[in-house]
Phi, psi and omega in degrees: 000112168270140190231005178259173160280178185275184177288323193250020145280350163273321186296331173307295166333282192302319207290330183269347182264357165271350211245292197261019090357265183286319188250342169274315186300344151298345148294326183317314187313287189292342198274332200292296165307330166276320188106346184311101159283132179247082176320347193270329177288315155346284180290339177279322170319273203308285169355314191265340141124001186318298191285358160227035211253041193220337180305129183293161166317312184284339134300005182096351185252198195291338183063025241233159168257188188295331192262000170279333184283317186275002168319317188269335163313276188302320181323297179319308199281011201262339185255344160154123187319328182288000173259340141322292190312323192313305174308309170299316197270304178289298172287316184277331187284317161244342171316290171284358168264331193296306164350276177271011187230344178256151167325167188255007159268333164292319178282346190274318194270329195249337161313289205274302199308317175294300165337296195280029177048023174278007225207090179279103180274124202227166210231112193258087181218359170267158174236160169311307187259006201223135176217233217291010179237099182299302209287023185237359220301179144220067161289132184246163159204163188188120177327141151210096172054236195276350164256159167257193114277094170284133192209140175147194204224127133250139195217145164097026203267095123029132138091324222296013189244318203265289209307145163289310176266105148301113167279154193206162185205121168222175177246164189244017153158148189272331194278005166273030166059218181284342211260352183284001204281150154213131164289135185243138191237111161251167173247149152284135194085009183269142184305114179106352195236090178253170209231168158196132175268136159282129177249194185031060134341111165313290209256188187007074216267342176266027169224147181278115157230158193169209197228160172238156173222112178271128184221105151077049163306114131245131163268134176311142207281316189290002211230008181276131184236095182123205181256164180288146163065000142291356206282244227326278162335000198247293182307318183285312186300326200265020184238006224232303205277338165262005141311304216290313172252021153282330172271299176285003160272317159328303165316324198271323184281049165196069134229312178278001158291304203327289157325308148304346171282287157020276218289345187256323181264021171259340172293326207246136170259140183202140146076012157107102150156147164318117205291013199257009171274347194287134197301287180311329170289274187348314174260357168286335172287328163299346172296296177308352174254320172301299200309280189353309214255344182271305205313294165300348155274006159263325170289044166209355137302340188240349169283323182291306153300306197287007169255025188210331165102352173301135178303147163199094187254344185275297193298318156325296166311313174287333178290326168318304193303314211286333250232312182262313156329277161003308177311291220264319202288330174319313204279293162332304167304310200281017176254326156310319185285340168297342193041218196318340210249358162290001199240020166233159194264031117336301174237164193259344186316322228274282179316315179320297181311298203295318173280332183264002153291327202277332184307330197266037183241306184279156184076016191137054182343137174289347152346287188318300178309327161301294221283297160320292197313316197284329176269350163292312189277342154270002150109016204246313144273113169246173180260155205219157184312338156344307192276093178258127212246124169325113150327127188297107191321140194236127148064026152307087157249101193292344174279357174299335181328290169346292199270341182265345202251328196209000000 
């Protein structure tokens, strides 16, 4: 059992944490503060081969594996969280569904563009009344010839103002439960299909999130992904795949609480000594590197099935759940250990906080998560076709990564 990275995953390591380093993190402040989404950082993401890099080659991306992806997942997110959101919603939640559930004229039109970052994709299934509980939305569709028609309300949508692409998910009847959902690839500019940002945000206030609205959509027949009454099994598979980087970004916002606890409590001083003499600060930083260090060993337990083609909806889960938990208690301490100055956006911890609340709410409430876990360990749930596990990564060379891209 190995438990370090390889060489040319430290080489990711270093080129992306020098990427969100030098260009994002000086930013993080003001944009955090204006609401500013930055697009330019974006288009450098795609640039840098980042928005395909979990994609084979032949599709425009990166050919990259699971534990490189969640690696550019914490970096990023270790210097500000929207850009984490980026990954997820564009590559794992639509990319990689697309990947493994679309046809090869949907990967051809809708794929290789999003890979090769020309193209921004977002993943659509809360609704204003329906969050965990999917299999009830009611975003509707109905058959016409060759089109379908669409109606309905999406809310809480990642992206929904900025995407090009819609993974978009409604039902073609409600008294079938989960089994009526069908999944949909919309275009921005399709007739009926409007957008909006949600503003005054607690977090992660430099990411676009907002609502969609369908009023009389048709989408081309050709525009369906998977078969009618998949769309839930499609949605469950693409939420498996956006734990995962949802877990590993969480590790990167509890590594920079970390830091910044670190760099205040060797500056700041109480009682003639550095507050970092202090017994009680002293366990709030040993707390935070055991989350750090348990934490990332369960997202790289769940990078490691999904590079082996293994289902892994518990271990996903569970690295989410402990992992954004992990976050949020971090950000917490390092705003106790900061005292009066944590509570000003001065200092970032303040943000930290703000940004590791939403976590343990999108991808799963840890509610949910709980709620799986216990029933995984009493035998009450196991997986099922529901569940479909990502083909196992083929013909992976993370150092091409490097060399073609940065």
């Amino acid at each position: 059992m190995d438990f370090g990275l390889s060489e040319e995953h430290v080489m990711v390591q270093d080129l992306v944490s020098d990427f969100a380093q030098r260009e994002i993190a000086p930013k993080a402040r003001e944009n955090d503060i204006n609401e500013y989404w930055d697009k330019d950082i974006v288009k450098r993401m795609g640039e840098l081969g980042l928005l395909g890099a979990p994609i084979p080659e032949e599709y425009g991306g990166s050919g990259m594996d699971y534990h490189s992806l969640a690696i550019i997942c914490e970096e990023l997110e270790r210097a500000e969280t929207a850009f984490r959101v980026v990954m997820s919603v564009h590559v794992a939640l639509n990319s990689l569904t697309l990947l493994q559930w679309g046809n090869e004229d949907q990967k051809q039109r809708y794929l290789i563009p999003q890979a090769r970052g020309e193209k921004l994709a977002t993943f659509a299934l809360t609704e204003p009344g329906h969050g965990s509980d999917a299999a009830n939305i009611e975003t509707t569709a109905r058959r016409e010839g060759d089109y379908y028609v669409l109606n309905g309300q999406k809310t809480w949508i990642s992206l929904a103002d900025k995407a090009d692409h819609f993974l978009l998910f409604a039902t073609l009847d409600r008294s079938k439960g989960y089994k009526g959902i069908t999944a949909f690839i919309l275009e921005r500019g399709f007739e009926g299909l409007s957008t909006s940002t949600i503003h005054g945000k607690l977090g992660v206030r430099a990411g676009n999130t907002g609502q969609i609205f369908l009023d009389n959509v048709r989408v081309p027949i050709e525009n369906r992904l998977g078969e009618e009454g998949e769309g839930f099994k499609i949605a469950m598979s693409a939420i498996d795949q956006g734990r995962l980087t949802v877990a590993a970004g969480a590790v990167g916002l509890a590594r920079a609480c970390l830091e910044a606890s670190l760099k205040y409590c060797h500056d700041r001083e109480a009682f003639g000594q550095e507050i970092g003499k202090f017994q009680l600060v002293q366990q709030m930083i040993a707390n935070m590197q055991l989350g750090i260090d348990t934490a990332k060993l369960l997202v790289h337990r769940a990078a490691w099935l999904k590079n082996h083609g293994i289902r892994s909806t518990r271990e996903t889960s569970m690295a989410k759940w402990y992992a954004c938990n992990v976050a949020l208690k971090a950000a917490e301490d390092a705003i106790e250990i900061h005292g009066a100055n944590g509570y000003s956006n001065e200092f970032p911890v303040e943000r930290y906080w703000r940004n590791a609340r939403g976590a343990v709410i999108y991808e799963g409430t840890r509610e949910i998560h709980t709620l799986i876990q216990a029933e995984y360990a009493l035998g009450y749930r196991k997986d099922h076709p529901l569940r479909c596990p990502q083909p196992p990564v083929k013909g992976y060379d993370p150092s091409s990564f490097p060399s073609r891209h940065l």
